[in-house]
C-alpha positions in Angstrom: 7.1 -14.4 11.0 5.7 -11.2 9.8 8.1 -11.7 6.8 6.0 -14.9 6.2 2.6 -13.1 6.5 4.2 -10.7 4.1 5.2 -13.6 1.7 2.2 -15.3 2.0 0.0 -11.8 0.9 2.2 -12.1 -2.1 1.8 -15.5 -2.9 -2.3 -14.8 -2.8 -2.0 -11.8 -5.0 -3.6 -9.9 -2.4 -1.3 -6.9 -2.2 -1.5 -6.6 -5.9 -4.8 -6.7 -6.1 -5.2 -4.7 -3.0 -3.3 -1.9 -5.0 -4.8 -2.1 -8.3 -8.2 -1.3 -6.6 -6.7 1.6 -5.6 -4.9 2.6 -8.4 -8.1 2.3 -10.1 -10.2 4.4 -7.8 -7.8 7.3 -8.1 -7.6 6.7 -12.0 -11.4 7.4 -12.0 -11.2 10.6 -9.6 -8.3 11.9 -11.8 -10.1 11.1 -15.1 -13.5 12.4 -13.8 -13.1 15.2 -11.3 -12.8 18.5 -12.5 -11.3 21.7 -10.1 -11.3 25.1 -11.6 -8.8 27.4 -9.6 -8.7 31.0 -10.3 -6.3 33.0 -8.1 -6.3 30.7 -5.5 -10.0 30.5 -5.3 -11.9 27.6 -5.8 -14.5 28.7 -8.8 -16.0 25.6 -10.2 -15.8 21.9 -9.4 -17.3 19.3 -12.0 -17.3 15.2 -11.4 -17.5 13.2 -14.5 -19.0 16.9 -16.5 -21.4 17.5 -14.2 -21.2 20.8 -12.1 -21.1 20.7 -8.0 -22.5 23.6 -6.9 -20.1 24.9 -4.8 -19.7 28.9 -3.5 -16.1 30.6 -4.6 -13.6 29.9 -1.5 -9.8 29.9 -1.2 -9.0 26.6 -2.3 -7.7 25.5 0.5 -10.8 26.1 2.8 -12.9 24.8 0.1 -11.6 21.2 -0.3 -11.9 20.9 3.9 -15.1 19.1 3.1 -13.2 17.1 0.5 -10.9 15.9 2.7 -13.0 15.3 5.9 -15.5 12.8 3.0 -12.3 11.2 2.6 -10.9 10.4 5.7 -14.2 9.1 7.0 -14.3 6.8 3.6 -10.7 5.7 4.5 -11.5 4.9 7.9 -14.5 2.9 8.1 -14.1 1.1 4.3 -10.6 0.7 5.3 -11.8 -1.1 8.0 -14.0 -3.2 6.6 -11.8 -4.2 3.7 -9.7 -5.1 6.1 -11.5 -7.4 8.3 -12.8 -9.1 5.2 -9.1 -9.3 3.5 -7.5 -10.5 6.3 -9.7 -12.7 8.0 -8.4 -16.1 6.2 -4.9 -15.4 7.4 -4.3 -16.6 10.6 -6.9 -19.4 10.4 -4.9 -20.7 7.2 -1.4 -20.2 9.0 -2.8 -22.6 12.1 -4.3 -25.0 10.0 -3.3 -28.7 9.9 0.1 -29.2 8.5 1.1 -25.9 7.9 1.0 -25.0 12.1 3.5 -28.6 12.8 5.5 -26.7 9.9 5.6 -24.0 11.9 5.7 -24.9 15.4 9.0 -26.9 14.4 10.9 -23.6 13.4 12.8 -22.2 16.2 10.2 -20.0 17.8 8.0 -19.3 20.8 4.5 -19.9 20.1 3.8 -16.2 20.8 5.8 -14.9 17.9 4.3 -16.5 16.0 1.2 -14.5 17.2 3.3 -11.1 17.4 4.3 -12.2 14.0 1.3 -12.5 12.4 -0.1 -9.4 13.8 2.8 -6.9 12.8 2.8 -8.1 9.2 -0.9 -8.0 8.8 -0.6 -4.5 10.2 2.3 -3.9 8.2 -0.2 -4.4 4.6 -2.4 -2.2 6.4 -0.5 0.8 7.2 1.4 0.2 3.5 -2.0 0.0 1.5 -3.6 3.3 3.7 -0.7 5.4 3.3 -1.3 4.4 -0.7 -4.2 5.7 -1.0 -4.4 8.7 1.1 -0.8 9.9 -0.5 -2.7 9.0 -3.8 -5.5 11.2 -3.4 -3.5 13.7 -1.7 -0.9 13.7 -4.3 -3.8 14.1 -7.2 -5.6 17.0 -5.8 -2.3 18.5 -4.8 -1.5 18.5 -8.8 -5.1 19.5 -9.6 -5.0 22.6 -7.2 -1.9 23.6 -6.0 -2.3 22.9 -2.2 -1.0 20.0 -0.5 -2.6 19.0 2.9 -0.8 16.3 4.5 -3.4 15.6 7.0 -5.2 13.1 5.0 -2.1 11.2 5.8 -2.1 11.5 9.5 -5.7 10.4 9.4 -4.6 7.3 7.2 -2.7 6.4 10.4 -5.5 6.7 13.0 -7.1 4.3 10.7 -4.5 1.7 10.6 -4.2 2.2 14.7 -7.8 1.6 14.6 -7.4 -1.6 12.8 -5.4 -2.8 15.2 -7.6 -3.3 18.1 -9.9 -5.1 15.3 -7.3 -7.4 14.1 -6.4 -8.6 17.6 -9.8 -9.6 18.3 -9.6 -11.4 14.7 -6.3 -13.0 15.5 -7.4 -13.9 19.4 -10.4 -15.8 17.4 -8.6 -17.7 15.2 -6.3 -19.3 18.1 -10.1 -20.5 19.7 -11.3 -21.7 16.3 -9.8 -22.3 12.7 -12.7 -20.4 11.2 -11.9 -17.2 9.1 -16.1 -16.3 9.4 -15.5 -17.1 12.3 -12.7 -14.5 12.7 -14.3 -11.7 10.5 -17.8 -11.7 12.6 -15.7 -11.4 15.5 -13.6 -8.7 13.7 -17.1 -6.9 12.6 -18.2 -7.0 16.0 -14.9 -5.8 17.4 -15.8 -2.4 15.2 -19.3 -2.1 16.2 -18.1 -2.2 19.3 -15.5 0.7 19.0 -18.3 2.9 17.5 -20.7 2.5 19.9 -18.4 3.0 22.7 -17.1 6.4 20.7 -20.9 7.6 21.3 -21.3 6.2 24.6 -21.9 9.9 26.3 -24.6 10.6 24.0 -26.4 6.9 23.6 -25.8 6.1 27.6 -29.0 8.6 28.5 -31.1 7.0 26.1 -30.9 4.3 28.1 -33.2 3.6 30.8 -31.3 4.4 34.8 -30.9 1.2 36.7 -29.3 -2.1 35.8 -29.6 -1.6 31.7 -27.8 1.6 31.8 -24.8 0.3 34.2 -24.2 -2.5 32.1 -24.1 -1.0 28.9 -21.3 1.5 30.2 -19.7 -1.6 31.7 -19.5 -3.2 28.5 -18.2 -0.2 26.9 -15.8 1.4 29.5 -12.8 -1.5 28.1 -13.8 -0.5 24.4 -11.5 2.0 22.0 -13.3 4.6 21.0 -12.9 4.1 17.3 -15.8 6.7 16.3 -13.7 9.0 18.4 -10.5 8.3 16.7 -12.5 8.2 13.4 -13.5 11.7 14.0 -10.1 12.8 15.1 -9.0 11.9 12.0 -11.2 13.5 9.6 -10.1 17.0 11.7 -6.7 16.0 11.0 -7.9 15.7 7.4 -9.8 18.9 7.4 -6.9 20.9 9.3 -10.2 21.4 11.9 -9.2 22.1 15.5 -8.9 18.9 17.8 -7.6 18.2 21.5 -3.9 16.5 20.9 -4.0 14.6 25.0 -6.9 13.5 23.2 -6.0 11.8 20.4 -2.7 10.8 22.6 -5.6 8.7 25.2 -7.3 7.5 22.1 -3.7 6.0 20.4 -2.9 4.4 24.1 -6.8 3.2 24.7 -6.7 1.2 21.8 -3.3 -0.4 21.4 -3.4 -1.3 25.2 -6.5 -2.8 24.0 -4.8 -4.7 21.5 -2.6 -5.9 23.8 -4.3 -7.3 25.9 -6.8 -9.4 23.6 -3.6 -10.4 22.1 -2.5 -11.7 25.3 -5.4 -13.7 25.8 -4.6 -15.2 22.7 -1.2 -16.1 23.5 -2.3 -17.8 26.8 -4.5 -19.8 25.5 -2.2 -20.9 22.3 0.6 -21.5 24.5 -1.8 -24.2 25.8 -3.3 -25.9 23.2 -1.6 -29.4 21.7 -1.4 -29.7 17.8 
Protein backbone atom coordinates (compact mmCIF):
# COMPACT_ATOMS: atom_id res chain seq x y z
CA UNK A 1 0.00 0.00 0.00
CA UNK A 2 2.58 2.55 0.68
CA UNK A 3 4.18 1.32 -2.67
CA UNK A 4 0.75 2.56 -4.15
CA UNK A 5 1.00 5.98 -2.36
CA UNK A 6 4.45 6.00 -3.72
CA UNK A 7 3.18 5.22 -7.33
CA UNK A 8 0.49 7.34 -7.21
CA UNK A 9 2.99 10.64 -6.18
CA UNK A 10 4.64 9.55 -9.36
CA UNK A 11 1.87 9.35 -11.52
CA UNK A 12 0.89 13.17 -10.25
CA UNK A 13 4.27 14.42 -10.90
CA UNK A 14 4.41 15.52 -7.49
CA UNK A 15 7.81 14.06 -6.40
CA UNK A 16 9.23 15.64 -9.50
CA UNK A 17 8.03 18.70 -9.02
CA UNK A 18 8.53 18.47 -5.35
CA UNK A 19 12.29 18.17 -6.23
CA UNK A 20 12.70 20.60 -8.86
CA UNK A 21 11.53 23.26 -6.33
CA UNK A 22 14.26 22.38 -4.53
CA UNK A 23 16.76 21.99 -6.86
CA UNK A 24 15.94 25.36 -7.86
CA UNK A 25 16.09 27.05 -4.47
CA UNK A 26 19.61 25.74 -3.94
CA UNK A 27 20.47 26.71 -7.70
CA UNK A 28 19.69 30.36 -6.54
CA UNK A 29 21.68 30.11 -3.13
CA UNK A 30 24.65 28.61 -4.97
CA UNK A 31 24.37 31.11 -7.89
CA UNK A 32 23.77 34.10 -5.48
CA UNK A 33 25.50 33.62 -2.17
CA UNK A 34 28.85 34.61 -1.77
CA UNK A 35 31.30 33.27 1.39
CA UNK A 36 34.77 34.62 1.63
CA UNK A 37 36.98 32.22 3.84
CA UNK A 38 40.36 33.41 4.76
CA UNK A 39 42.22 30.95 7.09
CA UNK A 40 39.33 29.50 8.33
CA UNK A 41 37.67 32.66 9.23
CA UNK A 42 34.68 33.78 7.87
CA UNK A 43 35.72 37.47 6.27
CA UNK A 44 32.91 38.50 4.05
CA UNK A 45 29.52 37.15 3.03
CA UNK A 46 27.68 38.69 -0.03
CA UNK A 47 23.96 37.45 -1.32
CA UNK A 48 23.19 38.19 -4.91
CA UNK A 49 26.50 41.16 -4.64
CA UNK A 50 25.35 42.74 -1.91
CA UNK A 51 27.48 42.61 1.31
CA UNK A 52 26.06 41.11 4.83
CA UNK A 53 27.62 42.76 7.43
CA UNK A 54 28.91 40.15 9.25
CA UNK A 55 32.06 40.36 12.11
CA UNK A 56 35.32 37.95 11.11
CA UNK A 57 34.54 34.44 12.97
CA UNK A 58 35.87 30.87 12.51
CA UNK A 59 33.70 29.67 9.90
CA UNK A 60 32.24 27.32 11.61
CA UNK A 61 30.87 29.48 14.50
CA UNK A 62 29.88 31.92 12.01
CA UNK A 63 27.41 30.02 9.79
CA UNK A 64 25.59 28.74 13.45
CA UNK A 65 23.13 31.42 12.62
CA UNK A 66 22.98 30.14 9.03
CA UNK A 67 22.09 26.97 9.89
CA UNK A 68 19.66 27.61 12.91
CA UNK A 69 17.59 30.16 9.82
CA UNK A 70 17.53 27.06 8.10
CA UNK A 71 16.35 24.52 10.12
CA UNK A 72 13.51 26.65 11.33
CA UNK A 73 12.71 27.34 7.38
CA UNK A 74 12.78 23.52 6.99
CA UNK A 75 10.57 22.87 9.74
CA UNK A 76 7.67 25.01 9.69
CA UNK A 77 7.65 25.44 5.47
CA UNK A 78 8.24 21.90 5.49
CA UNK A 79 5.30 21.53 7.26
CA UNK A 80 3.16 23.53 5.52
CA UNK A 81 4.10 22.27 2.10
CA UNK A 82 3.36 19.27 3.38
CA UNK A 83 -0.09 19.54 4.68
CA UNK A 84 -0.95 21.37 1.43
CA UNK A 85 0.79 18.56 -0.89
CA UNK A 86 -0.60 15.81 0.71
CA UNK A 87 -3.84 16.68 1.69
CA UNK A 88 -5.63 15.25 -1.72
CA UNK A 89 -4.18 11.80 -1.10
CA UNK A 90 -6.11 9.85 1.07
CA UNK A 91 -9.46 11.60 0.24
CA UNK A 92 -8.61 10.54 -3.55
CA UNK A 93 -7.57 6.91 -2.51
CA UNK A 94 -11.13 6.45 -0.59
CA UNK A 95 -13.09 7.94 -3.16
CA UNK A 96 -15.82 6.08 -5.13
CA UNK A 97 -14.56 3.43 -7.22
CA UNK A 98 -11.10 3.51 -6.53
CA UNK A 99 -11.76 2.40 -2.41
CA UNK A 100 -14.20 -1.00 -3.98
CA UNK A 101 -10.84 -1.36 -6.07
CA UNK A 102 -9.17 -1.42 -3.09
CA UNK A 103 -11.11 -2.95 -0.48
CA UNK A 104 -11.20 -6.12 -2.91
CA UNK A 105 -7.34 -6.61 -2.73
CA UNK A 106 -6.37 -8.89 -0.05
CA UNK A 107 -5.98 -6.56 2.86
CA UNK A 108 -7.31 -5.42 6.18
CA UNK A 109 -8.84 -2.21 6.08
CA UNK A 110 -6.19 -0.79 8.44
CA UNK A 111 -3.29 -1.35 6.08
CA UNK A 112 -4.62 0.32 3.99
CA UNK A 113 -4.46 3.24 6.66
CA UNK A 114 -0.81 2.08 7.80
CA UNK A 115 -0.20 2.10 4.20
CA UNK A 116 -1.05 5.32 3.31
CA UNK A 117 0.55 6.84 6.18
CA UNK A 118 4.19 5.23 5.75
CA UNK A 119 4.38 6.13 2.15
CA UNK A 120 3.21 9.71 2.59
CA UNK A 121 5.89 9.79 5.33
CA UNK A 122 8.19 8.00 3.21
CA UNK A 123 8.03 11.38 0.41
CA UNK A 124 8.46 13.33 3.38
CA UNK A 125 11.50 12.08 5.04
CA UNK A 126 12.99 11.54 1.10
CA UNK A 127 12.17 15.28 0.02
CA UNK A 128 13.68 16.76 3.75
CA UNK A 129 16.68 14.85 3.63
CA UNK A 130 17.03 16.51 -0.15
CA UNK A 131 17.16 19.58 0.80
CA UNK A 132 18.91 19.83 3.99
CA UNK A 133 21.82 17.43 2.38
CA UNK A 134 21.55 20.02 -0.52
CA UNK A 135 22.19 22.98 1.45
CA UNK A 136 24.49 21.26 3.62
CA UNK A 137 26.35 19.77 0.76
CA UNK A 138 26.63 23.50 -1.02
CA UNK A 139 27.93 25.41 1.91
CA UNK A 140 30.09 22.48 2.75
CA UNK A 141 31.80 23.16 -0.94
CA UNK A 142 31.61 26.87 -0.44
CA UNK A 143 33.47 26.78 3.04
CA UNK A 144 35.10 23.80 3.88
CA UNK A 145 33.00 22.73 6.96
CA UNK A 146 30.45 20.19 6.93
CA UNK A 147 27.80 20.23 9.70
CA UNK A 148 25.63 17.29 9.60
CA UNK A 149 23.15 18.59 12.01
CA UNK A 150 21.06 20.33 9.52
CA UNK A 151 20.30 16.77 8.73
CA UNK A 152 19.31 15.50 12.04
CA UNK A 153 17.03 18.50 12.31
CA UNK A 154 15.49 17.50 8.75
CA UNK A 155 14.34 14.39 10.70
CA UNK A 156 12.68 16.20 13.73
CA UNK A 157 10.83 17.75 10.96
CA UNK A 158 9.51 14.81 9.22
CA UNK A 159 8.69 13.27 12.97
CA UNK A 160 6.84 16.39 13.33
CA UNK A 161 4.88 15.84 10.27
CA UNK A 162 3.74 12.82 11.45
CA UNK A 163 1.52 13.66 14.18
CA UNK A 164 0.07 16.28 11.46
CA UNK A 165 -0.54 13.73 8.78
CA UNK A 166 -2.40 11.37 11.18
CA UNK A 167 -4.76 13.96 12.08
CA UNK A 168 -5.02 14.57 8.00
CA UNK A 169 -5.43 10.89 7.37
CA UNK A 170 -7.97 10.37 10.55
CA UNK A 171 -10.06 13.29 8.62
CA UNK A 172 -10.28 11.91 5.53
CA UNK A 173 -11.71 8.42 6.86
CA UNK A 174 -14.73 10.93 8.47
CA UNK A 175 -15.07 12.96 5.24
CA UNK A 176 -13.81 12.61 1.53
CA UNK A 177 -12.73 16.33 1.65
CA UNK A 178 -8.97 17.07 1.06
CA UNK A 179 -9.84 21.04 2.60
CA UNK A 180 -11.30 19.32 4.66
CA UNK A 181 -8.15 17.34 5.56
CA UNK A 182 -5.64 20.19 5.20
CA UNK A 183 -7.65 22.65 7.76
CA UNK A 184 -7.66 19.86 10.00
CA UNK A 185 -3.85 19.29 9.23
CA UNK A 186 -3.26 23.24 9.72
CA UNK A 187 -4.96 22.99 12.96
CA UNK A 188 -3.12 19.90 14.00
CA UNK A 189 0.24 22.30 13.76
CA UNK A 190 -1.26 25.23 15.52
CA UNK A 191 -1.93 23.06 17.86
CA UNK A 192 1.62 21.57 18.35
CA UNK A 193 2.99 25.16 18.58
CA UNK A 194 0.90 26.39 21.07
CA UNK A 195 1.26 23.44 23.20
CA UNK A 196 5.38 23.88 22.75
CA UNK A 197 4.73 27.41 24.57
CA UNK A 198 2.23 26.24 26.93
CA UNK A 199 4.57 27.15 30.17
CA UNK A 200 5.00 30.58 29.05
CA UNK A 201 1.27 31.42 27.40
CA UNK A 202 -0.55 29.23 30.40
CA UNK A 203 0.01 32.47 33.01
CA UNK A 204 -1.27 34.76 30.59
CA UNK A 205 -4.17 33.16 31.17
CA UNK A 206 -6.62 34.21 33.64
CA UNK A 207 -6.55 31.29 37.07
CA UNK A 208 -9.88 29.44 37.26
CA UNK A 209 -11.73 27.46 34.65
CA UNK A 210 -10.07 29.26 31.40
CA UNK A 211 -6.61 28.43 32.50
CA UNK A 212 -7.43 24.56 33.41
CA UNK A 213 -8.88 24.04 30.17
CA UNK A 214 -6.48 25.41 28.07
CA UNK A 215 -3.74 23.12 29.77
CA UNK A 216 -6.25 20.34 29.29
CA UNK A 217 -6.48 20.85 25.75
CA UNK A 218 -2.87 21.00 25.45
CA UNK A 219 -1.50 18.36 27.91
CA UNK A 220 -2.32 15.41 24.79
CA UNK A 221 -0.63 17.81 22.22
CA UNK A 222 3.21 17.24 20.75
CA UNK A 223 5.14 19.87 21.43
CA UNK A 224 6.11 20.70 17.81
CA UNK A 225 7.59 24.26 18.74
CA UNK A 226 9.73 22.29 21.15
CA UNK A 227 10.83 19.81 18.73
CA UNK A 228 11.21 22.75 16.19
CA UNK A 229 13.55 24.29 18.50
CA UNK A 230 15.49 21.11 19.22
CA UNK A 231 16.14 20.97 15.82
CA UNK A 232 17.52 24.22 14.94
CA UNK A 233 20.23 23.38 18.14
CA UNK A 234 20.95 20.31 16.32
CA UNK A 235 21.42 22.55 13.35
CA UNK A 236 23.50 25.08 15.10
CA UNK A 237 25.55 22.35 17.08
CA UNK A 238 23.91 24.56 20.28
CA UNK A 239 23.64 22.55 23.46
CA UNK A 240 20.20 20.71 24.04
CA UNK A 241 18.78 18.05 26.65
CA UNK A 242 19.00 14.48 24.64
CA UNK A 243 15.83 12.65 27.39
CA UNK A 244 14.46 15.68 25.90
CA UNK A 245 14.28 15.37 22.48
CA UNK A 246 13.88 11.38 23.32
CA UNK A 247 10.15 12.54 25.24
CA UNK A 248 9.55 14.84 22.35
CA UNK A 249 10.13 11.80 19.50
CA UNK A 250 7.82 9.32 21.82
CA UNK A 251 5.10 12.39 22.62
CA UNK A 252 4.49 12.78 19.19
CA UNK A 253 4.48 9.37 17.47
CA UNK A 254 2.39 7.94 20.35
CA UNK A 255 0.33 10.82 19.39
CA UNK A 256 0.21 9.62 15.95
CA UNK A 257 -0.78 6.52 16.91
CA UNK A 258 -3.38 7.02 18.58
CA UNK A 259 -5.37 9.49 16.13
CA UNK A 260 -4.39 6.88 13.69
CA UNK A 261 -6.28 4.41 15.65
CA UNK A 262 -9.22 6.36 15.79
CA UNK A 263 -9.16 6.38 12.31
CA UNK A 264 -8.91 2.73 11.89
CA UNK A 265 -11.93 2.14 14.23
CA UNK A 266 -14.04 4.06 12.66
CA UNK A 267 -12.98 2.81 8.95
CA UNK A 268 -13.24 -0.57 9.99
CA UNK A 269 -16.91 0.39 10.39
CA UNK A 270 -18.00 2.25 7.75
CA UNK A 271 -19.87 0.35 4.56
CA UNK A 272 -18.70 1.39 0.90
Amino acid sequence: MALYVLREAVARKLILAFLLGITWVLILMAIGLRLEVVDGALAATRLFGGPLGIEVNAVDVALRPVFVAAAYGLFYWGLLFGIVACADFAPSLLSPGRIEHLLALPLQRWHLIAGTFLGVMTLAVGGALYGAGGLTVLLGFKTGVWMPGLLQSSLLACAAFAPVYAVMLTTATFARSASLSAAFGLFALGGGVVAGKRDAIAPMINEGLLRDGFLLLTMPQPRLSTLASTGAALAGAEPFVPGVLGLLLVGAFTYALAVMGVGCWWFEGKDY
